[in-house]
C-alpha positions as CSV (number, residue, x, y, z in Angstrom):
1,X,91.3,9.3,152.8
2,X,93.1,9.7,156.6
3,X,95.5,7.1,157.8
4,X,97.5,7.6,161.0
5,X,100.6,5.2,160.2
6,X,102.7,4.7,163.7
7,X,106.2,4.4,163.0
8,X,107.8,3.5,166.2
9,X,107.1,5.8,169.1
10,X,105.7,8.6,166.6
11,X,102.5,8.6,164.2
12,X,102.2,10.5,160.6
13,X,98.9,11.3,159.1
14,X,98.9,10.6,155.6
15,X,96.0,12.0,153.1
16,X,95.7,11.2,149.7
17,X,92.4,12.7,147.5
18,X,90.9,10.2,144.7
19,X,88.0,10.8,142.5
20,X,85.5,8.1,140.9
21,X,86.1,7.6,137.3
22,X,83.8,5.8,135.0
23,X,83.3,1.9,135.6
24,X,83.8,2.7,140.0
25,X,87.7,3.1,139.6
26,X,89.4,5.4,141.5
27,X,92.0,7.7,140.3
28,X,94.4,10.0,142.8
29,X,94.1,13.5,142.7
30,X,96.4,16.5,144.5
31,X,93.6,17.8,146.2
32,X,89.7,18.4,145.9
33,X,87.8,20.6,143.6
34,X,86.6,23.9,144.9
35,X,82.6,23.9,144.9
36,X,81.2,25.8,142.1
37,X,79.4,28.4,144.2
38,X,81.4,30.9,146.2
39,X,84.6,28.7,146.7
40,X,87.2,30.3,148.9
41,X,89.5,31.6,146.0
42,X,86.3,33.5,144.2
43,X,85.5,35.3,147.3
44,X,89.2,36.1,147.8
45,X,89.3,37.3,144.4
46,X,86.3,39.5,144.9
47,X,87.4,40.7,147.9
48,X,90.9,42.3,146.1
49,X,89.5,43.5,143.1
50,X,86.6,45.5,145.1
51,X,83.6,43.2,144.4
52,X,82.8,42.5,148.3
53,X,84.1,44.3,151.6
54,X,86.2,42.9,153.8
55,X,83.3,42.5,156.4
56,X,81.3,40.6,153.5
57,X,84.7,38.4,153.1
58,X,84.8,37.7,156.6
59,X,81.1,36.8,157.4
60,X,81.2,34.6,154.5
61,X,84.1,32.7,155.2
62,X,83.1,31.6,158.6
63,X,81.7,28.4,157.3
64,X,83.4,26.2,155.3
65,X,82.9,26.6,151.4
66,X,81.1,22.7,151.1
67,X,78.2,24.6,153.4
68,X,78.2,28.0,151.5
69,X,77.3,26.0,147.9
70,X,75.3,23.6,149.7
71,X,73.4,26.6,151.4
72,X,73.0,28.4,148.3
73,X,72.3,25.8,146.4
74,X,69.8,23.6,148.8
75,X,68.5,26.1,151.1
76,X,65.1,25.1,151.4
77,X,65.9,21.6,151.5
78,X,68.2,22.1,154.5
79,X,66.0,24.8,155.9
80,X,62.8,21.5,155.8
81,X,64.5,18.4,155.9
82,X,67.2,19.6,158.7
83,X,65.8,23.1,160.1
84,X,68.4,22.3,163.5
85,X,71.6,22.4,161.7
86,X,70.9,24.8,159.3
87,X,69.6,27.1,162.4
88,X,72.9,26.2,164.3
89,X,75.0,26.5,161.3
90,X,74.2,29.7,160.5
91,X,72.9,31.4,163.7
92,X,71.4,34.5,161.4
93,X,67.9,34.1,159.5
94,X,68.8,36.3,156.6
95,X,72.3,34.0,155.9
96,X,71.1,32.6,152.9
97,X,70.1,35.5,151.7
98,X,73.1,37.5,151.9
99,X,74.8,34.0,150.8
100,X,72.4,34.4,147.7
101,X,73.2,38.2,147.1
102,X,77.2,37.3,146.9
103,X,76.3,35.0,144.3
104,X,74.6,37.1,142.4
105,X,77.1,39.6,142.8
106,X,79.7,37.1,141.3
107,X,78.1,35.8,138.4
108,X,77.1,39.4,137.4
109,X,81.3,40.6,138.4
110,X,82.1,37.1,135.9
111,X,80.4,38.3,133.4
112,X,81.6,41.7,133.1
């Protein structure tokens, strides 16, 4: 949640995270969960420990993380159901594919 609270002649932005708990309540959190496919911190940590170049690090990260696991995950849906933004999102065919190959890469690195 966003609020812009005006206090006098100057505004704050206040954020605050909350997650749904059984029964509809809502409970705060510090901050939202990483997705569970190549999150921000797993390719960081692949990237220092040799698992994926710099270049690989960099081309990956130029989405946001939400869109990587939704990519990876939901490809063909996106790619039939919303064929424009996916195209525009990406802006290289074989995206999802080298998306796919990093997360191979990482489960096969997590198991090791």
């Amino acid at each position: 949640m966003h609020a812009t609270i005006l206090m006098g002649e100057a505004t704050e932005v206040v954020e605050r995270f909350f997650r749904f708990e059984a029964g509809g309540n809502l409970a705060p959190i510090d901050a939202p969960r990483e997705p569970p496919i190549l999150s921000d911190s797993l390719l960081s940590e692949m990237r220092a420990n040799g698992g994926i170049s710099s270049e690989e690090f960099d081309r990956a990260t130029l989405i946001d993380a939400t869109l990587r696991y939704e990519i990876v995950k939901f490809g063909d849906y996106l790619r039939n159901k919303v064929s424009n933004a996916y195209d525009d999102i990406t802006k290289d065919p074989g995206f999802r594919d080298f998306l796919l190959d990093l997360q191979s890469r990482s489960t096969r690195q997590s198991r090791a």
